[in-house]
C-alpha positions in Angstrom: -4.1 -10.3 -7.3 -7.7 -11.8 -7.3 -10.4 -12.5 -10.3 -12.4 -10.0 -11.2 -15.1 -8.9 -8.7 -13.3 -9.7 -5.8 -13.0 -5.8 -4.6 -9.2 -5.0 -5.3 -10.0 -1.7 -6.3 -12.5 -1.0 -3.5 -10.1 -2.4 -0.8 -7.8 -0.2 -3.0 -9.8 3.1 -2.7 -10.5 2.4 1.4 -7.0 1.6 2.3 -5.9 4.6 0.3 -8.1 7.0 2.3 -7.9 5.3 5.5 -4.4 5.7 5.7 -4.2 8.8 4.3 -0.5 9.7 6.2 1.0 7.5 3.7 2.4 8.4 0.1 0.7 5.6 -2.0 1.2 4.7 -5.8 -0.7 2.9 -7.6 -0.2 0.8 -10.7 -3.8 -0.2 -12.3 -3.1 -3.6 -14.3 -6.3 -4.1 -16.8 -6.7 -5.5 -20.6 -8.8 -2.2 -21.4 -10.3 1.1 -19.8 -9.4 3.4 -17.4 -12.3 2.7 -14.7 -10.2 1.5 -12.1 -7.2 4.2 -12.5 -10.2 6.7 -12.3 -11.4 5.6 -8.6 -8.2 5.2 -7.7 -7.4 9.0 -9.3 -10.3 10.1 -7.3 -8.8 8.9 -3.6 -5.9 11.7 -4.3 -3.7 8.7 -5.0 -0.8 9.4 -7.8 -2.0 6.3 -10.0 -0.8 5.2 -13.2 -3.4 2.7 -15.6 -1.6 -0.2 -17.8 -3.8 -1.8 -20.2 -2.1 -5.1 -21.8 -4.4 -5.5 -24.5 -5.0 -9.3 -24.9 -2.2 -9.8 -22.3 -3.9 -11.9 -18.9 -1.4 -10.3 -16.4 1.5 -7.7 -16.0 5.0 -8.5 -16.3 8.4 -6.9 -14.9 8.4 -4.7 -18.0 5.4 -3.1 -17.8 6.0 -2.4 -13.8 9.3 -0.8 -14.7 7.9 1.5 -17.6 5.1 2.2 -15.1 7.5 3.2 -12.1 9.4 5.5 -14.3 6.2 7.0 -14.9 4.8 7.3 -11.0 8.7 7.9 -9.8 7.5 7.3 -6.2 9.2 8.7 -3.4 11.5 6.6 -1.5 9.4 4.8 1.5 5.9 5.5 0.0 3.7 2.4 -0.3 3.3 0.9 -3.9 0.5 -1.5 -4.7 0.3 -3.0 -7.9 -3.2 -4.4 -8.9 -2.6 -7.1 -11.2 -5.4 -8.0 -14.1 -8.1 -9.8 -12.5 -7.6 -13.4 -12.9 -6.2 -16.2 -11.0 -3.9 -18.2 -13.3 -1.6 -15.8 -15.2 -0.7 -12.9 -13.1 0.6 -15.9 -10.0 3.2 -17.0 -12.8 5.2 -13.9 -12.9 7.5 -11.9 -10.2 7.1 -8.1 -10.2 9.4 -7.7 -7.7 6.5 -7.4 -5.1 7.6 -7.0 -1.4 4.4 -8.9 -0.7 2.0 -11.0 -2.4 -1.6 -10.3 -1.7 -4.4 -12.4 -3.0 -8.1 -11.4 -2.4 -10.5 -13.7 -2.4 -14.4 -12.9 -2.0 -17.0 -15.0 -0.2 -19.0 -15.3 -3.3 -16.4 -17.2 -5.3 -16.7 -20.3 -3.3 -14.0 -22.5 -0.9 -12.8 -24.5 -3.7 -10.7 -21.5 -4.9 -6.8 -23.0 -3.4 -7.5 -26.0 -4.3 -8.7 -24.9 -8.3 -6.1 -22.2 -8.9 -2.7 -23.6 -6.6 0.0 -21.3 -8.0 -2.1 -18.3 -7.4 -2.2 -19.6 -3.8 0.6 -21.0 -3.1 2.5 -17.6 -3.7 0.7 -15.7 -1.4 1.8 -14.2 1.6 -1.5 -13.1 2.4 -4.8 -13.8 1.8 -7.4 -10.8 2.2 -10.7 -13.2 2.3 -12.9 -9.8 1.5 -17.1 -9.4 1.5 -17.3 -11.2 4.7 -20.4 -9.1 5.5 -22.2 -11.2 2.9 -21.3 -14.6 4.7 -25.0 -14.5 5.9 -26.3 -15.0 2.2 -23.7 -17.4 0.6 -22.8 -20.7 1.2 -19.1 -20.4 2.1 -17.8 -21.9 5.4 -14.2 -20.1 6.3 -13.0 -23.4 8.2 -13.6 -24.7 5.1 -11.5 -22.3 3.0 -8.8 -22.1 5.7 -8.2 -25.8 6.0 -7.8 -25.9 1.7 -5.5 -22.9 2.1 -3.5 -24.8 3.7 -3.1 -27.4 1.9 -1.2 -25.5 -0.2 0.1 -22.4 1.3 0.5 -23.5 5.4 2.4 -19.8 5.8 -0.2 -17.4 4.3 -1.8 -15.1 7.1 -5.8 -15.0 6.1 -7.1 -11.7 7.2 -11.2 -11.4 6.9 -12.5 -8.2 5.9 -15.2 -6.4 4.4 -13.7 -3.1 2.3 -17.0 -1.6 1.8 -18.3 -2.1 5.8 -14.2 -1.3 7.6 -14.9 -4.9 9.2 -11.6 -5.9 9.8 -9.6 -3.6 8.1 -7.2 -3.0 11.1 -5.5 -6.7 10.9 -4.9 -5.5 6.8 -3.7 -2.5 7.5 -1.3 -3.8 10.6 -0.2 -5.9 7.7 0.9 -3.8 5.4 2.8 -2.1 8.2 4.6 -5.2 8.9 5.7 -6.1 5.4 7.6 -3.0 4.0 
């Protein structure tokens, strides 16, 4: 879950090729379009696109139309990419084995303290675009400490999708949280 711009789909695409060995699914949450479904498609990726029209978020019906559609095989790794925004989707249970919320540099500190529920949630927070800390004003001690005010159990692993910078520590998560 993130808002939009925040690089779910490219941290998508990379984890999807980067660990190739795995059977991942996909479910592609949007309003309308089939862009992200598309790049996901194009990692080899068996990917299924729900649009919810006006809908802000997915809900347990939708995943459970979707997964009789994907049928993944019993072990494979599932990630659900919820509409990009940070109110709605934090609202509703999925089911998920693991909550993931990416956050980008560029959106700012104040984000946990703004948007709690999404937060508060989260098992992990994926701060993404850290490659661009050099040209934005966003201090991570900053964003940690506001984290924690409401989340003190959510691991915060810094990466940048598009560069592999830290990309280990995420994958060594998902690992960890079947």
């Amino acid at each position: 879950m993130s808002s939009p711009g925040s690089g779910k789909t490219t941290l998508l695409e990379r984890t999807i090729r980067d660990l190739a060995d795995e059977s991942i699914t996909v479910i592609e949450g949007d309003q309308e379009t089939t862009f992200d479904a598309e790049r996901i498609k194009a990692t080899g990726a068996r990917v299924v696109q729900v649009n919810t029209g006006a809908g802000c978020h997915l809900d347990a019906d939708m995943i459970h139309r979707a997964l009789h559609t994907l049928d993944p095989r019993t072990g494979s790794l599932l990630f659900i990419e919820n509409v990009g925004n940070l109110v709605c989707p934090a609202l509703f249970d999925l089911g998920e084995a693991g909550r993931v919320v990416i956050m980008s540099v560029t959106e700012g500190v104040d984000k946990p303290l703004k948007y709690p529920h999404m937060f508060t949630g989260a098992d992990v927070v994926v701060l993404n675009k850290i490659d661009l800390l050099p040209y934005v004003e966003f201090e991570p001690a900053e964003f940690t400490h506001r984290l924690s005010t409401v989340n003190r159990k959510a691991a915060i692993l810094p990466v940048s999708a598009t560069r592999g910078e830290g990309l280990t520590d995420w994958y060594d998560w998902i690992r960890d949280h079947p």
